[in-house]
VMD Tcl script that builds the backbone (N, CA, C; Angstrom):
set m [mol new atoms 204]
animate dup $m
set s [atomselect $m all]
$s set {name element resname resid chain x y z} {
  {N N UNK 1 A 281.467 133.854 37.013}
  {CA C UNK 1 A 280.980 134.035 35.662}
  {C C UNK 1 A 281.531 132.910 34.778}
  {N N UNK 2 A 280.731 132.489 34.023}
  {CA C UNK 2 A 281.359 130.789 33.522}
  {C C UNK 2 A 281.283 131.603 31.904}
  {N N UNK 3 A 282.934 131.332 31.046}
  {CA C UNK 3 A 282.510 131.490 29.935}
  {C C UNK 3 A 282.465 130.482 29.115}
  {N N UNK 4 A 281.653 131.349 27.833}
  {CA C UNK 4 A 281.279 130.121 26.849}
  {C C UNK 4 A 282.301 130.057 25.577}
  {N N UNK 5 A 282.987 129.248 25.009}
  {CA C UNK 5 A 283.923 129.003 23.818}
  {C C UNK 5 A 282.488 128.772 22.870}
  {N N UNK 6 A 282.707 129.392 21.829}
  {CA C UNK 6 A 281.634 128.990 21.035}
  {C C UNK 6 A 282.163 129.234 19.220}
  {N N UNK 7 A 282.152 128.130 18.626}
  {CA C UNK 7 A 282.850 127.575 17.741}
  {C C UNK 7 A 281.771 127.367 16.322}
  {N N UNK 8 A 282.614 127.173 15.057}
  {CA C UNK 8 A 281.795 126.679 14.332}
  {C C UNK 8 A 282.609 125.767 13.606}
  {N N UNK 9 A 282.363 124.351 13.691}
  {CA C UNK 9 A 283.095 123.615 13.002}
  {C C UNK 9 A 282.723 122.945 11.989}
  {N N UNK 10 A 283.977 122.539 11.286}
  {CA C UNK 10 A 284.380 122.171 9.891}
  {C C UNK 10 A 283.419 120.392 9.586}
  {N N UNK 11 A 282.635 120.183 9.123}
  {CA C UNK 11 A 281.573 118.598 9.404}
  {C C UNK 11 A 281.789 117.930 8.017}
  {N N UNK 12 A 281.562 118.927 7.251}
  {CA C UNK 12 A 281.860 118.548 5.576}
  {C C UNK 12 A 283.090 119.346 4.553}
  {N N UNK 13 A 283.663 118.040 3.858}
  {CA C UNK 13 A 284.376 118.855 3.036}
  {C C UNK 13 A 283.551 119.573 1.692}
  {N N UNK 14 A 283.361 121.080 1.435}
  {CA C UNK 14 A 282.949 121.812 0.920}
  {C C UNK 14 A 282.916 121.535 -1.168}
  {N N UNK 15 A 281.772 121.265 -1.431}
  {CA C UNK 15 A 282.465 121.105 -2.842}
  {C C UNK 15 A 281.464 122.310 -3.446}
  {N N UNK 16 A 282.548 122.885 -4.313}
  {CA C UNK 16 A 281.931 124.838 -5.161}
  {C C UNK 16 A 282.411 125.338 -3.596}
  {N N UNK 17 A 280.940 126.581 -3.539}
  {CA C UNK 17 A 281.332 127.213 -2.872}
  {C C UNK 17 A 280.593 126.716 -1.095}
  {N N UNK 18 A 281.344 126.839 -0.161}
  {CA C UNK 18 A 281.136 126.043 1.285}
  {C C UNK 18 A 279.216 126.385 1.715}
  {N N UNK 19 A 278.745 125.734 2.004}
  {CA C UNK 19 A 277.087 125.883 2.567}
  {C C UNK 19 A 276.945 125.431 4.023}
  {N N UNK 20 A 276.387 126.529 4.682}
  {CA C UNK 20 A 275.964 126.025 6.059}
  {C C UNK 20 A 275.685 124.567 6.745}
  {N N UNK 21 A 275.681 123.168 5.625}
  {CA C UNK 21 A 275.716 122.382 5.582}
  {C C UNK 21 A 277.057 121.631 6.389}
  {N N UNK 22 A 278.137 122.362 5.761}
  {CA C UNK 22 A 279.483 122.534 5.788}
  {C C UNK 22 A 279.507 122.346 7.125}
  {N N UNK 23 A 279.160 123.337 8.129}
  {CA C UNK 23 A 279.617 123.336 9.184}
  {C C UNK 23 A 278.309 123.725 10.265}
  {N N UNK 24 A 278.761 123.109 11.389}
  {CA C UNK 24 A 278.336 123.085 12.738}
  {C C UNK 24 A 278.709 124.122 13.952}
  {N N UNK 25 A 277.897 124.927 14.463}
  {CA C UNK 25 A 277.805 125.444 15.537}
  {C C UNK 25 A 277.456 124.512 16.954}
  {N N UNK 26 A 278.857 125.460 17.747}
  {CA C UNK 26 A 278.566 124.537 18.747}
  {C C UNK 26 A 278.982 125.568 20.152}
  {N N UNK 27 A 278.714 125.444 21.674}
  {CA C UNK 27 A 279.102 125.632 22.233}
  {C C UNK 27 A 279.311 125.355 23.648}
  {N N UNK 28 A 280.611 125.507 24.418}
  {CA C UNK 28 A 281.053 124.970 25.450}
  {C C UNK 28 A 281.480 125.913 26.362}
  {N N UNK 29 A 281.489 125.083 27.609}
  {CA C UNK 29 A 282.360 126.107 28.250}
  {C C UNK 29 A 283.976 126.644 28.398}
  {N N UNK 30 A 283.867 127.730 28.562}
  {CA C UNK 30 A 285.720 127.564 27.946}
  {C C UNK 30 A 286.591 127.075 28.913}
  {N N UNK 31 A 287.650 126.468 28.896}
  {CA C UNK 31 A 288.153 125.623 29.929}
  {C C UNK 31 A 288.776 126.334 30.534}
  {N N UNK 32 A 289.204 125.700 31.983}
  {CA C UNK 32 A 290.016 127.151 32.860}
  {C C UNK 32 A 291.270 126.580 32.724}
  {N N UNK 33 A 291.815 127.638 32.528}
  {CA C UNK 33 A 293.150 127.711 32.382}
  {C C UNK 33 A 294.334 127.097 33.640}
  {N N UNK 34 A 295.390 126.137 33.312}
  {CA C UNK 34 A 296.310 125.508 34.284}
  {C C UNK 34 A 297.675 126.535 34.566}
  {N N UNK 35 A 298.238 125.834 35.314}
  {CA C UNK 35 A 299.105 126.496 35.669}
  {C C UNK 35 A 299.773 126.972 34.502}
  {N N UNK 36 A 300.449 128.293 34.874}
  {CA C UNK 36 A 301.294 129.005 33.488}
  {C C UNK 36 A 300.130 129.531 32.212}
  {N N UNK 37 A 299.280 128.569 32.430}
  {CA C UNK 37 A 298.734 129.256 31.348}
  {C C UNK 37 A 297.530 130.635 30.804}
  {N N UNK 38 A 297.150 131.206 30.341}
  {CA C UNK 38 A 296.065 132.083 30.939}
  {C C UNK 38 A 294.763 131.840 29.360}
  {N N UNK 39 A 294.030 132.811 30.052}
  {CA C UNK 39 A 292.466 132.547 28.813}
  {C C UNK 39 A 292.596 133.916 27.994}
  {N N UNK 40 A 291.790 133.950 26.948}
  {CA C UNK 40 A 292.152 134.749 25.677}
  {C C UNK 40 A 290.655 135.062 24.999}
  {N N UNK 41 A 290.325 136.289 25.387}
  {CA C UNK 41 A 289.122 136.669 24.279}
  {C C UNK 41 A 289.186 137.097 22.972}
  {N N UNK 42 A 288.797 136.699 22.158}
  {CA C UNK 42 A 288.945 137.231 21.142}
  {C C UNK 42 A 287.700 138.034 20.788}
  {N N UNK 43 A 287.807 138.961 20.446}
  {CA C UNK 43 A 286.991 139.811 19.953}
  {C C UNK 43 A 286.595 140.432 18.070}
  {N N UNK 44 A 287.838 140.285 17.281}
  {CA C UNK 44 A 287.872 140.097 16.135}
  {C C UNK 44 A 288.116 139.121 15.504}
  {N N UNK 45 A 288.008 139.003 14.636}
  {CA C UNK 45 A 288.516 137.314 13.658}
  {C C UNK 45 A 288.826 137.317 12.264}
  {N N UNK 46 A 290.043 137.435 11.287}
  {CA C UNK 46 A 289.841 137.649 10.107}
  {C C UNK 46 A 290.177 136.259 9.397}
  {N N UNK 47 A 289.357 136.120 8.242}
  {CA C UNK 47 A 289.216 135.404 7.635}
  {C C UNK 47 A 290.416 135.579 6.480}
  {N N UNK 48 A 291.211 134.533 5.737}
  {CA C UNK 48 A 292.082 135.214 5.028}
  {C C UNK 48 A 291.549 133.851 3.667}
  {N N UNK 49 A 291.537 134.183 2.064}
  {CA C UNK 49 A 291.243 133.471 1.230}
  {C C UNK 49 A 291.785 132.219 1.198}
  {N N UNK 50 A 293.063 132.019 1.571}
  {CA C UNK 50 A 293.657 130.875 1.960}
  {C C UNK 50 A 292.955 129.764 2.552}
  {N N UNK 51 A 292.454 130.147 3.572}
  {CA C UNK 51 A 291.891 129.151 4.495}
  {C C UNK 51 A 290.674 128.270 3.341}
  {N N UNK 52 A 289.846 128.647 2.503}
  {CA C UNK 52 A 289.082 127.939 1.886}
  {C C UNK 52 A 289.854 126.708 1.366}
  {N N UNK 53 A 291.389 126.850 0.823}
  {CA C UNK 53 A 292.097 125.807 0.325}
  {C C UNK 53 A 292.393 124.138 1.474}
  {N N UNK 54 A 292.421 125.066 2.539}
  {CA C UNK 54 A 292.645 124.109 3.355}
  {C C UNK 54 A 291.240 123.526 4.053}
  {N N UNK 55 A 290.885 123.705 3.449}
  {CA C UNK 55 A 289.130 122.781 4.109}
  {C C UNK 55 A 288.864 121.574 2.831}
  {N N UNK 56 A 289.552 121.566 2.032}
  {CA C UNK 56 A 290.227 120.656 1.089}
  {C C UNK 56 A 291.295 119.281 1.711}
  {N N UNK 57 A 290.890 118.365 0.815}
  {CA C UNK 57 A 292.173 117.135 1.785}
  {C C UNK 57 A 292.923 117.355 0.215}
  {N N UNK 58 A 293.984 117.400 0.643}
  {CA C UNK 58 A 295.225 117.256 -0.566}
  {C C UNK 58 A 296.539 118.089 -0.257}
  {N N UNK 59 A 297.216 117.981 -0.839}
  {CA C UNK 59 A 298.175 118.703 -0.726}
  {C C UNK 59 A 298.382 120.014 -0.606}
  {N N UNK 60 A 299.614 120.347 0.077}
  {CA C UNK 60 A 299.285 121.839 0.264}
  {C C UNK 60 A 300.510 122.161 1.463}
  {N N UNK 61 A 300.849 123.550 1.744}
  {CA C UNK 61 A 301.692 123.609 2.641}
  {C C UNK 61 A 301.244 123.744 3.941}
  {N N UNK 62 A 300.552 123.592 4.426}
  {CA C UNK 62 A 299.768 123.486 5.523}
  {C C UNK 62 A 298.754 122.268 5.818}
  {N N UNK 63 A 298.750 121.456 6.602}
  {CA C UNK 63 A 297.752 120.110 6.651}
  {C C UNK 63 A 296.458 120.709 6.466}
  {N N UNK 64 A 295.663 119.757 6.010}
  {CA C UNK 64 A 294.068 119.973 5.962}
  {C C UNK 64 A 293.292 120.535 7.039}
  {N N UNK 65 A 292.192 121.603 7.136}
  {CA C UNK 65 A 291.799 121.309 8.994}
  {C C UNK 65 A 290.450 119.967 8.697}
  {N N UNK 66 A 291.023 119.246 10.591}
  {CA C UNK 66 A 289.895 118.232 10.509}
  {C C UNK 66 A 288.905 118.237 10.182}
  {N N UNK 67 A 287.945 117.458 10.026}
  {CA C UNK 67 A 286.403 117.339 10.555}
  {C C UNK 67 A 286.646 117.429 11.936}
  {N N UNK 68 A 285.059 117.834 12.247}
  {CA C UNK 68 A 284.839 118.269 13.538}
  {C C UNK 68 A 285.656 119.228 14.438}
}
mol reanalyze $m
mol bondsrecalc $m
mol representation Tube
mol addrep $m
């Protein structure tokens, strides 16, 4: 059974409020895991208000997240 990682990433920095523009859907296969290490489903995901700050380049206590 091959799984799929399937992502939506960050393409534009967001100005107001973020638009599907913003970001990209994408998906891969999820990589197999090496020695020691194991794979991880996630099944929930919470979003916390914070994170909008950091899709911003500037300062802050946490680095920016990339593009792409």
């Amino acid at each position: 059974m091959t799984r799929t990682n399937a992502q939506y990433r960050l393409v534009a920095r967001p100005v107001g409020l973020p638009a599907a523009s913003d970001f990209r859907y994408a998906e891969e296969p999820a990589p197999r895991p090496g020695e020691g290490e194991f794979l991880v489903q996630v099944d929930y995901l919470s979003i916390d208000p914070a994170m909008r700050s950091w899709m911003n380049e500037g300062r802050s206590y946490v680095p920016p997240v990339g593009l792409g």
